[in-house]
C-alpha positions as a printed Julia matrix, in Angstrom:
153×3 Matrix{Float64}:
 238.8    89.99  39.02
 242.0    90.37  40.26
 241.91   93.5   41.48
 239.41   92.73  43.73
 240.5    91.74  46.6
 238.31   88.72  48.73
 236.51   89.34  51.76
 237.15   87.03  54.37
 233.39   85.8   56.29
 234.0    87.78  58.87
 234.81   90.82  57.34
 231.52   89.87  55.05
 228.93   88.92  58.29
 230.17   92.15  59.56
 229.07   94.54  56.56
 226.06   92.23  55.89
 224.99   92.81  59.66
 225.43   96.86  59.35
 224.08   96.93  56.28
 221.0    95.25  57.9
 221.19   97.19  60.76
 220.67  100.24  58.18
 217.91   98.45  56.87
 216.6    97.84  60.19
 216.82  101.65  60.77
 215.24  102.41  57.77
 212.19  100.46  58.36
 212.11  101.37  61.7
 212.25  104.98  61.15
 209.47  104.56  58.32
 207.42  102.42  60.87
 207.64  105.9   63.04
 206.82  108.01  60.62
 203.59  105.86  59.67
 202.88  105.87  63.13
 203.0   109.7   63.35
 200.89  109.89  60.74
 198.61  107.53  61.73
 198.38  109.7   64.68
 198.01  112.7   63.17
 195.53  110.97  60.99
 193.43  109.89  64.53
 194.07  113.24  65.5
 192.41  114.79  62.1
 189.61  111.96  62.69
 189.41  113.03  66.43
 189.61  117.01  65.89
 186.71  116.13  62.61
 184.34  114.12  64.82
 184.9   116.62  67.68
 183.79  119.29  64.69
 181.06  117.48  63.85
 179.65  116.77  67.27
 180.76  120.56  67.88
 178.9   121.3   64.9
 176.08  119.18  65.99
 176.04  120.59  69.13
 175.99  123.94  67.68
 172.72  122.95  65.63
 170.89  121.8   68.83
 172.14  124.76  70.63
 170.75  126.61  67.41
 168.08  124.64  67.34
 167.55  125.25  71.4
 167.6   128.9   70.96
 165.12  128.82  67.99
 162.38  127.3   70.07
 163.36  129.91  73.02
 162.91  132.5   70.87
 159.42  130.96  69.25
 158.47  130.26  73.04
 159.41  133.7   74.37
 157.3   135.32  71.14
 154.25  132.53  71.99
 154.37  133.95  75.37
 154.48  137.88  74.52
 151.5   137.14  72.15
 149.26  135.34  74.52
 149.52  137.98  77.2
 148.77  140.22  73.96
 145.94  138.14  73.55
 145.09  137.83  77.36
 145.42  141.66  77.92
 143.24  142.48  74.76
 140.91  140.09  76.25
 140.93  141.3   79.59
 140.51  145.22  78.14
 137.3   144.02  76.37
 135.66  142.13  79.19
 136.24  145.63  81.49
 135.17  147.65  78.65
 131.79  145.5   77.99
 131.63  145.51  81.95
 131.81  149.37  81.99
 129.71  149.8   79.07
 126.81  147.77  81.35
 127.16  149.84  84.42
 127.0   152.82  82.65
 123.88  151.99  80.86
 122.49  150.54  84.02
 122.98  153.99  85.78
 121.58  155.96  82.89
 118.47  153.46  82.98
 118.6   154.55  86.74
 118.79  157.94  85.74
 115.5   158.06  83.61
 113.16  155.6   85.92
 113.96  158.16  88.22
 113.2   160.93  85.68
 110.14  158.64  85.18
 109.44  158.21  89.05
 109.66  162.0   89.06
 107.3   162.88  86.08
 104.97  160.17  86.94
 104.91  161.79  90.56
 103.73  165.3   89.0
 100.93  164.02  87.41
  99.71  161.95  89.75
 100.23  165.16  92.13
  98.32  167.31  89.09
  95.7   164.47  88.5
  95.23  164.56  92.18
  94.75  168.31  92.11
  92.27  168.25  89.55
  89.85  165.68  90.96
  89.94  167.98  94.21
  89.75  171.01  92.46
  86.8   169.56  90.35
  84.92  168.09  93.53
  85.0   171.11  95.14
  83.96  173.33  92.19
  80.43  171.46  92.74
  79.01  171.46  95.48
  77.15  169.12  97.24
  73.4   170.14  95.51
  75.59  170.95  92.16
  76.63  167.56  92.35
  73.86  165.99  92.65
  71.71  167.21  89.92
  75.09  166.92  87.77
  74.79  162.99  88.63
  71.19  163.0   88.02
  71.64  164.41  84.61
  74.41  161.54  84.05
  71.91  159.12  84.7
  69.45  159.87  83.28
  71.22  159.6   80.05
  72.89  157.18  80.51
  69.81  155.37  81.26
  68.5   157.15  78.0
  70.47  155.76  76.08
  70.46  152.18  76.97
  66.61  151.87  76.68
């Protein structure tokens, strides 16, 4: 105990104050570092939320270009639909003007026909008056009557 030699207080407050002032460092420094990493940390937290509202804004946008696509293929297949529908309306239209013309076609065929025979019919009544003539006729028409007449009594 000799050997060591005493410290006078001053000597003593001196090394007690740097030795605090290392302390001091030493906390302060790890108060920085916690800080930095509680930064980085908020950082992480920031950069993950940022993610996950990137994230969900890459489902809605995902979820925005789904629906275009199901609206642009709604779309294609109702003018699909309205075309097809349109195609069969002209279709049945033409269909009915056609068959209105042929109808057309055979009164007219009909007209025609029923023209000739009245023409022929007409022909024949002439022809067959004037194959008689006028005494010809008469007895002809007596001879009708008279059985005709016949007959009834």
């Amino acid at each position: 105990m000799n050997n060591e030699r005493k410290i006078s207080p001053k000597e003593f407050s001196d090394k007690r104050k740097s030795q605090d002032d290392e302390i001091l460092k030493k906390q302060l420094e790890l108060r920085e570092r916690e800080i930095a990493l509680k930064e980085k940390e908020l950082e992480l937290r920031m950069l993950q939320a940022q993610g996950s509202e990137n994230s969900v804004g890459q489902g809605k946008l995902e979820l925005e270009r789904a629906r275009f696509r199901f609206e642009k293929k709604t779309m294609k297949l109702g003018w699909v639909v309205f075309i097809a529908i349109f195609l069969i309306f002209i279709m049945i239209f033409l269909s009915r003007v056609k068959q209105h013309e042929i109808n057309r076609e055979n009164m007219r065929s009909l007209s025609e026909e029923f023209d000739k025979r009245r023409e022929e019919f007409r022909k024949s009544k002439e022809e067959f008056r004037n194959s008689f003539n006028s005494e010809r006729r008469k007895e002809y028409l007596d001879e009708t009557r008279k059985e005709i007449l016949g007959n009834t009594k």
